[in-house]
Backbone as a ProteinNet text record, in pm:
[ID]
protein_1_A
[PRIMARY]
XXXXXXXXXXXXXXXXXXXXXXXXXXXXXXXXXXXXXXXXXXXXXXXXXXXXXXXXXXXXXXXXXXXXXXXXXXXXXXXXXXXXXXXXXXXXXXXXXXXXXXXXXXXXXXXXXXXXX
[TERTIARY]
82.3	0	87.1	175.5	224.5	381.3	409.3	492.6	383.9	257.7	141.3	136.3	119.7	120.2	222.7	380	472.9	482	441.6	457.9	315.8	229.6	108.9	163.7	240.9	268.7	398	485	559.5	550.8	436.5	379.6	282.3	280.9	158.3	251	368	495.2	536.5	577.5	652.4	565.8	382.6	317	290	314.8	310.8	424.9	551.8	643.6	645.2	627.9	595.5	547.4	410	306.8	364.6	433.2	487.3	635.4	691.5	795.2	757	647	574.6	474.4	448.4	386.5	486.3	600.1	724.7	755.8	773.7	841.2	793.1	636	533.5	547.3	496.1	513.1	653.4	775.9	899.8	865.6	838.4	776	691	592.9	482.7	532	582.3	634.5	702.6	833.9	875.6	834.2	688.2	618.7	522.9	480.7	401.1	526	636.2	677.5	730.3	751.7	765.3	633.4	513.7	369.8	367.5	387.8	411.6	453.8	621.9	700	637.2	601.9	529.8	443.4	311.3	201.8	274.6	339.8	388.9	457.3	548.8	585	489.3	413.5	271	224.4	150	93.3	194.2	297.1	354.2	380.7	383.2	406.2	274.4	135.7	12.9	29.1	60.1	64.8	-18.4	-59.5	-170.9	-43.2	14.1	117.3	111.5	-57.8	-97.5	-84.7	-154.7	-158.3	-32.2	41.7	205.7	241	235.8	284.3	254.3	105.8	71.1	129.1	178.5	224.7	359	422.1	518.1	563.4	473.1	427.6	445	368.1	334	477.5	525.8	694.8	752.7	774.2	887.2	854.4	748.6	653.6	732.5	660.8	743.8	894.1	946.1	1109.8	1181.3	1197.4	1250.1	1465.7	1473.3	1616.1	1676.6	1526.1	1534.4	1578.7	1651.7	1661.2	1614.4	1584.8	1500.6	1367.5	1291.8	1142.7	1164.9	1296.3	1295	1336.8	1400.5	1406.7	1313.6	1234.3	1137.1	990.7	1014.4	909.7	962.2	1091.4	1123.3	1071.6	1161.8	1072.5	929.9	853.6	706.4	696.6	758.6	761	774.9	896.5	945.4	825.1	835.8	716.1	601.9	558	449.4	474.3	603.1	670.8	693.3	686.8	730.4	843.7	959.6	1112.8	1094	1071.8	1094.7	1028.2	972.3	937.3	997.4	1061.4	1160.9	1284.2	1315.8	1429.5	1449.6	1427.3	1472.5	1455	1387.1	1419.6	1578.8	1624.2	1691.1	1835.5	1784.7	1924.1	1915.6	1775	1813.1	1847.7	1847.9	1912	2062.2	2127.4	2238.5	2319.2	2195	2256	2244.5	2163.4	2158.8	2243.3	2259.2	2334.7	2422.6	2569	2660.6	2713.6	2743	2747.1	2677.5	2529.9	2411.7	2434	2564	2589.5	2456.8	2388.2	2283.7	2185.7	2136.6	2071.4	2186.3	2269.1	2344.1	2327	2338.6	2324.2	2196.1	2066.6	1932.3	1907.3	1989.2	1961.6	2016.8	2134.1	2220.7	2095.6	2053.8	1944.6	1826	1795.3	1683.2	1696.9	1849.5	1886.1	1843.8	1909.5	1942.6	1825.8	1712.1	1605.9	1504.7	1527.4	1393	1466.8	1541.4	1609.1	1539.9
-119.6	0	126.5	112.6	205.2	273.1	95.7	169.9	212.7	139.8	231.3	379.4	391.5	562.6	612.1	569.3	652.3	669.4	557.5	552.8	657.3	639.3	725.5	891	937.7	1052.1	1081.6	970.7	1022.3	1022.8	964.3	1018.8	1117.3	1141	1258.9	1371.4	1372	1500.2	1471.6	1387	1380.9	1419.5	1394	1449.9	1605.4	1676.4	1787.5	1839.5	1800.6	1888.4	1861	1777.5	1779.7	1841.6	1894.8	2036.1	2154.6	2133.1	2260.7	2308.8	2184.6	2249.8	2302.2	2193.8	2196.8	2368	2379.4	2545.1	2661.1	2621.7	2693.1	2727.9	2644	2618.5	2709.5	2676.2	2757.7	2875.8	2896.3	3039.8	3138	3087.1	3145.3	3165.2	3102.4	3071	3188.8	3166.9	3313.3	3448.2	3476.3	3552.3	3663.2	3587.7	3651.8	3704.7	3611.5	3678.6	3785.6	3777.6	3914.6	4019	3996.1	4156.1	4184.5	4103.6	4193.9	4234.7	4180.7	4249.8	4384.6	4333.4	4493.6	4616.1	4530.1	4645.2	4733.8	4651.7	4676.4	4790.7	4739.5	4811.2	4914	4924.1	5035.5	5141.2	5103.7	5156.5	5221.8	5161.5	5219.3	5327.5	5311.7	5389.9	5507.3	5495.6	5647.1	5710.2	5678	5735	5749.1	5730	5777.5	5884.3	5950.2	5998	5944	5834.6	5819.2	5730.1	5805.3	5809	5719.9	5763.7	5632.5	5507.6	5484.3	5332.1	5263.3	5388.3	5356.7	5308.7	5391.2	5377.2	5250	5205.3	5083.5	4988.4	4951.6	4820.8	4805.4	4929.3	4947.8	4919.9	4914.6	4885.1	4742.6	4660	4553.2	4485	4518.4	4457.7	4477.9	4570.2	4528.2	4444.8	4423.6	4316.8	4208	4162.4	4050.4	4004.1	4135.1	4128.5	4229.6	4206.5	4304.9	4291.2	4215.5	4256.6	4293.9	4332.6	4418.6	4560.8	4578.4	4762.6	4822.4	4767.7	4844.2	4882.1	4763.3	4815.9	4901.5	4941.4	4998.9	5148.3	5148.3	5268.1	5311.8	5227.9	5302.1	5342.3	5287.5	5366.6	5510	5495.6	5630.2	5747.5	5683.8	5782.1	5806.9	5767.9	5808.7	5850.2	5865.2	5928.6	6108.8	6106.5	6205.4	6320.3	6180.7	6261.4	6326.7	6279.2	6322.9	6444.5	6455.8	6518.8	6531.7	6359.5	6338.1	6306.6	6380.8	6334.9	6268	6275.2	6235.2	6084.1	6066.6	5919	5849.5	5961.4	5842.2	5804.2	5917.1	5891	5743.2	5692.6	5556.2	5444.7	5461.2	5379.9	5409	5511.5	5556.9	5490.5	5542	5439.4	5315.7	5199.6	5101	5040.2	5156.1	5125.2	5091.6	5207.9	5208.4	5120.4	5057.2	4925.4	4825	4802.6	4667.9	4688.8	4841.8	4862.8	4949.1	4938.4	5069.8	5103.7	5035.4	5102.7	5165.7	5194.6	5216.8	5394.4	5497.6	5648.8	5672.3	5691.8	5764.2	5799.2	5685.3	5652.7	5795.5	5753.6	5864.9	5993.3	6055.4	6171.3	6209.3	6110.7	6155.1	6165.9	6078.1	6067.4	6204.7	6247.9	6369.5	6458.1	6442.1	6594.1	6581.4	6475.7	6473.4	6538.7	6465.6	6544.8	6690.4	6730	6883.4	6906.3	6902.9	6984.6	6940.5	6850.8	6848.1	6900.2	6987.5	7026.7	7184.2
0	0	0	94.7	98.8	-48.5	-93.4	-241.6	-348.8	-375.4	-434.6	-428.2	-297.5	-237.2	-323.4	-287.3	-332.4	-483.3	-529.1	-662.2	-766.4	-679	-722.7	-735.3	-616.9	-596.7	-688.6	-711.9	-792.7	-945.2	-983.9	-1174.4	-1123.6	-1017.9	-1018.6	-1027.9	-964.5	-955.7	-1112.3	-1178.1	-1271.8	-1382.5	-1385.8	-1508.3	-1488.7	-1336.6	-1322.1	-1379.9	-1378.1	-1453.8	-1575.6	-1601.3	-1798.5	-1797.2	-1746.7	-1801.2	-1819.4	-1681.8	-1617.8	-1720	-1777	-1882.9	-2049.7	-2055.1	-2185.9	-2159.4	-2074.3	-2048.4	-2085	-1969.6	-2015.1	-2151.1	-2170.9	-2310.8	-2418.3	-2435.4	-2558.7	-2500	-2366.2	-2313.1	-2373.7	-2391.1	-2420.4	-2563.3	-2668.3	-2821	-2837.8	-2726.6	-2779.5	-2718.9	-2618.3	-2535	-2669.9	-2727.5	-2850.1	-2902.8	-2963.9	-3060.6	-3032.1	-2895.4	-2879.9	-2837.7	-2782.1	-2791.2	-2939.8	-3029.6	-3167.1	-3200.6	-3167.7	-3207.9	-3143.7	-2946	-2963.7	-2983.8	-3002.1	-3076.7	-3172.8	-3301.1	-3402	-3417.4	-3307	-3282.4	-3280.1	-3139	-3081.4	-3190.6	-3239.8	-3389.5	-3456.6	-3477.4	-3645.8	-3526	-3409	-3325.1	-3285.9	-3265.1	-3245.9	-3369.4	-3495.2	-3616.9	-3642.2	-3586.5	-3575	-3524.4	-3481	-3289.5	-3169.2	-3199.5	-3129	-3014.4	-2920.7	-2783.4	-2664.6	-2673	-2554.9	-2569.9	-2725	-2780.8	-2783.6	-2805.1	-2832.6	-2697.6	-2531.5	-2447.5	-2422.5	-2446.4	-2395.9	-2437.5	-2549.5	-2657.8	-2566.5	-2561	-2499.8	-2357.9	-2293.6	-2150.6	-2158.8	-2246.3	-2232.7	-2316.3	-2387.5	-2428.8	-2285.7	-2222.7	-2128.4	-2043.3	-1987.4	-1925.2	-1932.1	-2074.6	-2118.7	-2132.9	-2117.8	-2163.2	-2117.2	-1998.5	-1888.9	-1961.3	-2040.5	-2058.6	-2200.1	-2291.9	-2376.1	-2396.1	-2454.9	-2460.8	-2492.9	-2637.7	-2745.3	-2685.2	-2584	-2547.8	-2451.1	-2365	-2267.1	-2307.3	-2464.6	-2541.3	-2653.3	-2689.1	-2743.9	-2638.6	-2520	-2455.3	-2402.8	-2375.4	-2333.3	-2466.5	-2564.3	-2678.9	-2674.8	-2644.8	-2618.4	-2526.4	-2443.4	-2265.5	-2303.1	-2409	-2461.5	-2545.6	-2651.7	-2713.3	-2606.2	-2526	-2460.2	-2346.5	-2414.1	-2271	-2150.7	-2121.7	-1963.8	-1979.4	-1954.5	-1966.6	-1812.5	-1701.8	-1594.8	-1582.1	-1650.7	-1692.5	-1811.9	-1868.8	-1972.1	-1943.2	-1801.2	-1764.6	-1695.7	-1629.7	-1551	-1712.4	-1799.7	-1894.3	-1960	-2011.6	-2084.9	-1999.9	-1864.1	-1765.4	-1803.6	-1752.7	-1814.7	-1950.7	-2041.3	-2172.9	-2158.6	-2118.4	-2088	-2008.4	-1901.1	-1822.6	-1912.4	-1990	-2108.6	-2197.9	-2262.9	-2375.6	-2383.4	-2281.6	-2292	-2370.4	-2501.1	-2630.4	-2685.9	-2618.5	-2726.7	-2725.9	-2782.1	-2752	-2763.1	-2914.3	-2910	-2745.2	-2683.9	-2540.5	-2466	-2467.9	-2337	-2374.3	-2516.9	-2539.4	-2511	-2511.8	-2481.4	-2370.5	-2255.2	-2136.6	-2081.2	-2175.9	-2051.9	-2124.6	-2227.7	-2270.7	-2176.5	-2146	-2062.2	-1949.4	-1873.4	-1753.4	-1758.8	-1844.9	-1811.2	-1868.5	-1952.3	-1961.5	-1864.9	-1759.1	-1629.2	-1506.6	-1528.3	-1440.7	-1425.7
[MASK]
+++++++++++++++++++++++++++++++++++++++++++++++++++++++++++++++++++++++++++++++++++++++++++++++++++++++++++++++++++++

């Protein structure tokens, strides 16, 4: 009875992590693909002006992909556009922490500095 027990509990653990990797797994697959959607969006929508739609797409890429630059620099650009430099600023840093080559980012970040000053 009691190797039953153990043995019950251990395909019950072992079909839980199959799920649990097979979840993983697609999750990483689609994950990709919606932050290039929202890149995208985000893209067509700020060349709309429509800023918000933009912020949002944008919102929702770094979500997904907190060690992206690009989503953490093209939201600052919409931060900009809208003219909250003080909200594009902590992105524009983490550009620079993901991407210290990325000059363009530093020259925007020191302009930001000094014009919310």
């Amino acid at each position: 009875m009691a190797l039953e027990l153990g043995l019950s509990r251990l395909l019950s653990s072992i079909s839980l992590l199959i799920i649990t990797l097979d979840i993983d797994l697609r999750g990483i697959l689609a994950d990709k693909t919606s932050i290039d959607q929202h890149l995208d969006l985000g893209k067509n929508m700020l060349a709309a002006g429509q800023l918000a739609d933009a912020l949002s797409h944008y919102h929702a890429a770094v979500e997904l992909d907190t060690q992206n630059y690009m989503t953490y620099f093209r939201r600052a650009t919409v931060y900009l556009a809208m003219g909250k430099s003080k909200s594009a600023l902590p992105d524009l840093q983490k550009v620079i922490e993901l991407k210290p080559d990325f000059i363009g980012v530093r020259i925007n970040a020191l302009s930001t500095c000094l014009n919310s000053l």
